[in-house]
N, C-alpha and C positions, 0 to 999 in steps of 0.2 A: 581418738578423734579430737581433732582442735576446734572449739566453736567458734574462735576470730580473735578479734584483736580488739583488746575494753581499751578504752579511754574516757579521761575526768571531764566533763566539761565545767562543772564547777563543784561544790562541798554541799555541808545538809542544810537543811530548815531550822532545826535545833538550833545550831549553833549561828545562827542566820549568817552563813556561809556560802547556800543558795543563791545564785547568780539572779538578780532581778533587774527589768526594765524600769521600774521605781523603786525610790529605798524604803524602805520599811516603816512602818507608821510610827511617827516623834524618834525618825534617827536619818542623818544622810546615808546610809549604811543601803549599798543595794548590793552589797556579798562580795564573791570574787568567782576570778574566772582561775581555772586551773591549764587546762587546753585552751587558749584562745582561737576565736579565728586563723591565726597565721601559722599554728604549733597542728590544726588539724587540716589544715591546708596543702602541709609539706608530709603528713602522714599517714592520713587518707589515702592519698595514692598511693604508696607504700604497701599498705598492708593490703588493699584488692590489687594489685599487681602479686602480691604473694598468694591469692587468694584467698584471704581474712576475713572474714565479714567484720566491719566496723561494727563496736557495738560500746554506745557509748554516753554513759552515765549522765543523765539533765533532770535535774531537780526543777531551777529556777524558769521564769517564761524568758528574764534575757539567754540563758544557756542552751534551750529548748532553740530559742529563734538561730543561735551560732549554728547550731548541730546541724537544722535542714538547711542553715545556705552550705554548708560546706556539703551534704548530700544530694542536695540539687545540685550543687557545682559537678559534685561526680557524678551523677545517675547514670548518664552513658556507659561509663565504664562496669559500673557494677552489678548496673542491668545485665550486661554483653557477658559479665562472668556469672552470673546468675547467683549473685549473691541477695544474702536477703539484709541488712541494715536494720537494727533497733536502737528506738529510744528507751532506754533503760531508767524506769522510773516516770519521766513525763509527769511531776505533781501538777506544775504549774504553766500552763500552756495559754497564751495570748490565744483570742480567737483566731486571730489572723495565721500562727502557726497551728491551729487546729486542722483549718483548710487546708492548708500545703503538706501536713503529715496525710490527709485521705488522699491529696491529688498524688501523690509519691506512692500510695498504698503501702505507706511504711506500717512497719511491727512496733506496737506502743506495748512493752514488757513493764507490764505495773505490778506493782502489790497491794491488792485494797487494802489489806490489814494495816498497812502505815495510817492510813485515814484516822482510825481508831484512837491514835497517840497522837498522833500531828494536828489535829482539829482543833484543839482549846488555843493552840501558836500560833493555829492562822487567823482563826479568829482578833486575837488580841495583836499578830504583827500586819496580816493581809488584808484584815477586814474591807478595807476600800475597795477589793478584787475578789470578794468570794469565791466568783463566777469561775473563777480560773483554775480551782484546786479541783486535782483529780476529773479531768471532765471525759469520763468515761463512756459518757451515753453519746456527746456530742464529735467524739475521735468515732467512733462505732458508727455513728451517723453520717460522717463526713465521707469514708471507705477507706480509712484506718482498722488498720487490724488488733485486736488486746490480745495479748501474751499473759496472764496471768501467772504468778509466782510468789513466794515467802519471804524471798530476802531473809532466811536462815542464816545464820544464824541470828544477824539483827534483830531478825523480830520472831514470833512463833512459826513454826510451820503447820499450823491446824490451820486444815483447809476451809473448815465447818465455818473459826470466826474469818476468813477470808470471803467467803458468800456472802456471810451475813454483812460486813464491810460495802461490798460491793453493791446488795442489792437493800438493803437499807441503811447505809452512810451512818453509821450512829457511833459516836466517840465513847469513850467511857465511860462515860458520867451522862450515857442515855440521849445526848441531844442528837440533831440530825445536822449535818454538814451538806447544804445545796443537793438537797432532793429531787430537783431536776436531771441530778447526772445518774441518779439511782438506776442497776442496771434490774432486766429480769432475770430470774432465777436458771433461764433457759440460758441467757447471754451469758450472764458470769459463768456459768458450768463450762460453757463452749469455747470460754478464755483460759479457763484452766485443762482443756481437756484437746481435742481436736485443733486448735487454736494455738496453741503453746506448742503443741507437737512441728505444726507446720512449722512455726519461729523459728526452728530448730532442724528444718529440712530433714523433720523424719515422720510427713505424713500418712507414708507409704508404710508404715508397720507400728504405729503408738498415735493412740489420744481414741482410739475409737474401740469398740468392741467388735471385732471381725477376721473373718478367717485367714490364718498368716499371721495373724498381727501377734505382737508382743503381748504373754501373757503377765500384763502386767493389772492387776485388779483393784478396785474398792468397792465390798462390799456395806451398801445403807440403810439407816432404819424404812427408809421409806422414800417415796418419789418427790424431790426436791424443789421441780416444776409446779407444783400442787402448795405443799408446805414446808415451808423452811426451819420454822418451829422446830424444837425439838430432834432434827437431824441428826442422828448417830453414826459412828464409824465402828461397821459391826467385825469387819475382816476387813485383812490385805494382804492381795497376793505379789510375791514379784519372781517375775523369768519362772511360773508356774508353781512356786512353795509360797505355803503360807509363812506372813511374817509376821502375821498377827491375829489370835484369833479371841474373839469374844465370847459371850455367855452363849450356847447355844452350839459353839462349831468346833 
């Protein structure tokens, strides 16, 4: 199964390569574009004409803003093929494209765990824009959809600090990065779970526990809805064998 057709729209935050609508604090530097407007223009169509879902990499709020014009420019068409379109990543999103990502009901495919490392750099390059990094609760709020994921091998794939990312924004070294976007414990589960499945046009058999569906399992210390504390990953099943088993099983 092919899942689409990726494209850059711009590079990382690290490297403040990240495509931004202002340059970064005491530098003219507002990154670069990789896919411009004109390169996703001529290949957009392209690849929902092949039936591809465009899926396509924006870190920055200027890149994020290129991405939905050229998706608004096609939505007709990808509507009509029933594709689904994700922003991949979405760190840094202008309000203004927050709005147009819920009016599209686009798939916002983030990784909270990036948060965790990238907070002390926004802080010291973005600070002017807090508001903008990772706005999780307010794409949720809008009728955007989150797609939660790892970005493995980039970063870790533990789920556990991915929740805790998300549903208390805390970087490394314990501080909190814009506690407004902080999601519930219910939300974030259902970004990694039911949520991501659909992104992926496979709701009809993964993300939920139900008969038919893929026995694909994570057993936990306890209900995660309640307390996030302490959460454990006690077992995992995949296509029905264990792939992992803990103290106990």
């Amino acid at each position: 199964m092919i899942g689409g057709a990726k494209f850059f729209a711009d590079g990382a935050l690290g490297s403040q390569t990240a495509w931004m609508l202002e340059p970064y604090q005491g530098t003219a530097n507002t990154g670069m574009a990789i896919a411009g407007p004109e390169v996703l223009a001529r290949r957009y169509p392209l690849a929902i004409a092949a039936g591809l879902t465009p899926v396509t990499h924006a870190i920055g709020d200027r890149a994020n803003r290129v991405v939905l014009d050229a998706l608004e420019a096609t939505r007709s068409v990808w509507r009509a093929r029933g594709l689904r379109p994700r922003l991949e990543h979405a760190q840094h999103l202008h309000p203004a494209e927050v709005g147009r990502a819920g009016a599209l009901r686009l798939i916002c495919s983030m990784q909270p765990i990036h948060l965790t490392f990238d907070a002390p750099t926004i802080r010291a390059t973005l600070g002017d824009r807090l508001e903008r990094a990772y706005p999780m609760r307010s794409l949720l709020a809008s009728g955007a959809l989150l797609a939660f994921g790892s970005d493995t091998p980039v970063a870790s794939p533990d789920v556990v600090a991915g929740l805790h990312a998300a549903c208390w924004r805390r970087d490394t070294a314990g501080e909190v990065l814009g506690e407004g976007e902080a999601l519930t414990p219910a939300q974030a589960l259902s970004a990694y779970t039911r949520d991501a499945a659909f992104a992926i046009g496979r709701e009809g058999r993964s993300g939920r526990l139900s008969e038919g569906f893929d026995a694909d399992l994570t057993v936990i210390s306890h209900d995660p809805t309640r307390e996030l504390e302490g959460l454990e990953i006690l077992a995992t099943v995949k296509a029905g064998k264990w792939t992992f088993r803990g103290g106990g099983f």
